[in-house]
Every structure is written in structure tokens, then in C-alpha cells.
N, C-alpha and C positions, 0 to 999 in steps of 0.2 A: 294115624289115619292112613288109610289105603288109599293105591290108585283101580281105576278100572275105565274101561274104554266105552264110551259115549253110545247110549242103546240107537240104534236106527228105526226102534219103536216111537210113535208121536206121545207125547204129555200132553198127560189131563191134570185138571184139579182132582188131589181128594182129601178130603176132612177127614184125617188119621184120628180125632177125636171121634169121630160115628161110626165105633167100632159095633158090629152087630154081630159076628161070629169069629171064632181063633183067629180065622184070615182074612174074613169080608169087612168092606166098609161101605156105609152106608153112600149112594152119590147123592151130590148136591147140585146148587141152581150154578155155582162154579162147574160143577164134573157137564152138566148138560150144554151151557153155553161153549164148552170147548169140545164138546163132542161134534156139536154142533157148527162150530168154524171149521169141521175136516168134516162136513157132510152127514154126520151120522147121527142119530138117534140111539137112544140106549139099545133099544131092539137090535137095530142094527149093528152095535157096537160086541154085542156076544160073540166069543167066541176070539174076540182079538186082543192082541198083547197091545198093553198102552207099559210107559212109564208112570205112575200117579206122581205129584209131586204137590208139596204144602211149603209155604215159606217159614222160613225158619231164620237162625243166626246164627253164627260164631261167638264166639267167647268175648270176641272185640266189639259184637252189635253188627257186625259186616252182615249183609243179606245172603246166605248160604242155606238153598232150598234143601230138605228132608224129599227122600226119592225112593221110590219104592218098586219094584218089575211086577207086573201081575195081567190078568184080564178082568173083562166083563164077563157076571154071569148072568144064571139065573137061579134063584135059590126059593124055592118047593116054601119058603114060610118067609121072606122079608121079598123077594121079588129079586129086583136088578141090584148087585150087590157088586164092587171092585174087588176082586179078589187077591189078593199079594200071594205071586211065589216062595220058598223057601229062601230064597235066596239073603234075605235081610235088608235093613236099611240101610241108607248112604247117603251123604250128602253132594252136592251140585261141585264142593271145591274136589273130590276126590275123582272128580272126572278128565278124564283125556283125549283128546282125536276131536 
């Protein structure tokens, strides 16, 4: 397991089960309610880098969030979709700073 350093992008929820395309995931009544505690609306949220992040575990049961870089889009057939960068998944304990 890698390290990497701490995004200065805000976290949202997102349901890495509501996969709807290669990259998008579907948002939830989670991804709105925390959009919503930093002001924004999905509308209003296009266009911006969030961290997605879904709870997860360790090997031990320890609480070690799944975390993903990406934005909000807009997508021409499912609508407001979180989009994941290339980048890959990672967990909460591989963070730093």
C-alpha cells in the first residue's frame, strides 16, 4: 500500500456500486446532502473536483474509507453523473498531510 498526500478537494459521498458508465457513478440522497453542507447543488456542482469517498474496511474491520478524485458532470443519457479520474482508487489510511 502506497502513500500520497491529502487532496485540498472537498468529499462527497458516492455509491461506487451505481456504476452507470466506465467512469460515472450514479449520485445519491448521501452525494446531495453533502453537496449540500458546502452550498452547492448538483447543477452547481459541474464542473468541480470533489474527492468521492464510500466507507470501507481493512483487513482488521478498522474503518478505512475507499476514495476516488473525480468531478461532477453532465451526461447527454443518465444526467448528473461523479465522474472518476484516471487516477485510481485509494484508501483514507494511504493518505498524508
Amino acid at each position: 500500500m502506497g502513500t500520497r498526500a491529502k487532496s485540498s478537494d472537498p468529499e462527497i459521498f458516492c455509491d461506487f456500486n451505481a456504476r452507470m458508465t466506465e467512469r460515472g457513478y450514479r449520485p445519491t440522497y448521501g452525494t446531495v446532502q453533502d453537496l449540500a453542507h458546502l452550498g452547492l447543488t448538483l447543477e452547481g456542482a459541474v464542473g468541480r473536483r470533489f474527492v468521492f469517498v464510500s466507507g470501507d474496511a481493512d483487513e482488521h474491520g478498522n474503518p478505512d474509507d475507499v476514495m476516488h478524485n473525480g468531478m461532477v458532470v453532465r451526461d447527454l443519457e443518465f444526467g448528473f453523473l461523479l465522474e472518476t479520474d484516471e487516477a485510481g482508487f485509494y484508501w483514507r489510511s494511504e493518505l498524508t498531510g
